[in-house]
N, C-alpha and C positions, 0 to 999 in steps of 0.2 A: 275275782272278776270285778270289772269295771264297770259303769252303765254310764253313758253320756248321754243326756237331753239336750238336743241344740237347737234351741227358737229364734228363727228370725224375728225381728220387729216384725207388729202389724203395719197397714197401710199408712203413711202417714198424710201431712197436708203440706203444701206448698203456698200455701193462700195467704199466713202470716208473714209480714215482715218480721222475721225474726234468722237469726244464725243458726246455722245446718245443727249446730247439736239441743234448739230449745225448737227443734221441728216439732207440731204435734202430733198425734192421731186421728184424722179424718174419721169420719161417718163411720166408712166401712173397715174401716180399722178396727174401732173400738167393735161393730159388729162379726167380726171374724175372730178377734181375741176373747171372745165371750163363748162364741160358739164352740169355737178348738178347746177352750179350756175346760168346760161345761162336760163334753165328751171325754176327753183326757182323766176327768179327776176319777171317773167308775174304768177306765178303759187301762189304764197303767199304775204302776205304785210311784207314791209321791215322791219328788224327789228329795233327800238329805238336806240338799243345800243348794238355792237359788241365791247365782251372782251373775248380776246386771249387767250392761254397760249404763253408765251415769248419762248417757244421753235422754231426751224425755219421751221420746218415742219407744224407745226398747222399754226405759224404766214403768210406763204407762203398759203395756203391755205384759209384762213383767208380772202387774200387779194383778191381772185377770189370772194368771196362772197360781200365782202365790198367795189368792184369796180360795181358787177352787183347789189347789192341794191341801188348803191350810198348811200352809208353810208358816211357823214362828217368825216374828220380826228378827230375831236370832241365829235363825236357820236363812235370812237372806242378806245379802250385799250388793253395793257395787263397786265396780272396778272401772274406774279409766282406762285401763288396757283396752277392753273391749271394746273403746270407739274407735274399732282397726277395722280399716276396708282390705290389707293383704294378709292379715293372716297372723303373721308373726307372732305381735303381741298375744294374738286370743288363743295361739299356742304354748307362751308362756304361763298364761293363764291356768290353762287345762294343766300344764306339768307340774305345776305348785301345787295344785290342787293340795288337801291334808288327807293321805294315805288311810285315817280312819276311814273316809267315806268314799262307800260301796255308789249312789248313785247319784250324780250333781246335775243341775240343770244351768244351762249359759245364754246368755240373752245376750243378742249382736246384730250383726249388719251381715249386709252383701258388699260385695263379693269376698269378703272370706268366708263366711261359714258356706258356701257353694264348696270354696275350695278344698277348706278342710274335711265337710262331710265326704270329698270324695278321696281326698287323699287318707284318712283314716277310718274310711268303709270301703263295703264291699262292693256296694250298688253302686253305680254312677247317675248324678243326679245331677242334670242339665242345669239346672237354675234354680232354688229353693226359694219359692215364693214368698211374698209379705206374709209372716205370720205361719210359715211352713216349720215342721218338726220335725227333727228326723233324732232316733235311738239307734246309737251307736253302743257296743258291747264289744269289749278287749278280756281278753286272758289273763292280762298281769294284775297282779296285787300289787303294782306302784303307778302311779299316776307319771312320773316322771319318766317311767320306761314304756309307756303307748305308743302304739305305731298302728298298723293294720289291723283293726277290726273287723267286726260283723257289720254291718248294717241291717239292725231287725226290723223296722217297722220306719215308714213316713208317713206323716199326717200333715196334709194339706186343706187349706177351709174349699177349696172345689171340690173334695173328694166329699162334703158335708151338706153342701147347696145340690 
């Protein structure tokens, strides 16, 4: 069996002059990535392996999670793929994954992880908020051959306020 962590970035800011991928983390970003992860670390088992997307907003957020799993510097990455708004790449991602590991966590954007949680779960999930998580669980022992999973659990920082 499979387990997929899938975190959107938190809130980010629009305030800096900077390029859409050195966006940072507003206010309430860093304060919802603290909270979700806070709860997550007694609430689910850690994940194996936390990979990013290299943008600074997912990577900033990234790090709230990858500090409350205690994740090794070892056990995280990032990937350029995952600065993907349809999908594609962040599904390449997932299929390389390295078939050792039983539970990975990915860090991205909308609209694709909307699309993917709902294309390889079972729930349909309108829009996956800043900083929203959803655990996805597959049957197969190969990362490469995932399709329709379960959808167990989402956590969203409204469901915490």
């Amino acid at each position: 069996m499979k387990t997929l962590y899938m975190l959107r970035h938190a809130k980010s800011s629009w305030k800096h002059d900077v390029i859409d991928h050195q966006r940072p983390l507003k206010g309430r970003g860093n304060n919802d990535a603290k909270l979700l992860s806070d709860h997550l670390k007694d609430a689910i088992k850690a994940p194996q392996l936390i990979i990013s997307s290299d943008a600074n907003r997912a990577l900033s957020t990234a790090q709230y999670f990858k500090e409350a799993f205690q994740v090794s510097d070892d056990n995280f990455t990032t990937n350029h793929e995952l600065y993907d708004f349809s999908g594609q790449q962040v599904m390449k991602v997932i299929n390389s994954i390295d078939d050792s590991l039983d539970r990975v966590m990915i860090v991205g954007h909308n609209h694709a992880f909307t699309s993917i949680a709902n294309m390889l779960g079972s729930d349909y999930i309108d829009n996956m908020p800043t900083c929203g998580f959803v655990i996805l669980r597959f049957k197969e022992d190969s990362w490469s051959k995932i399709s329709t999973g379960k959808t167990k659990k989402t956590y969203f920082p409204r469901d915490f306020k």
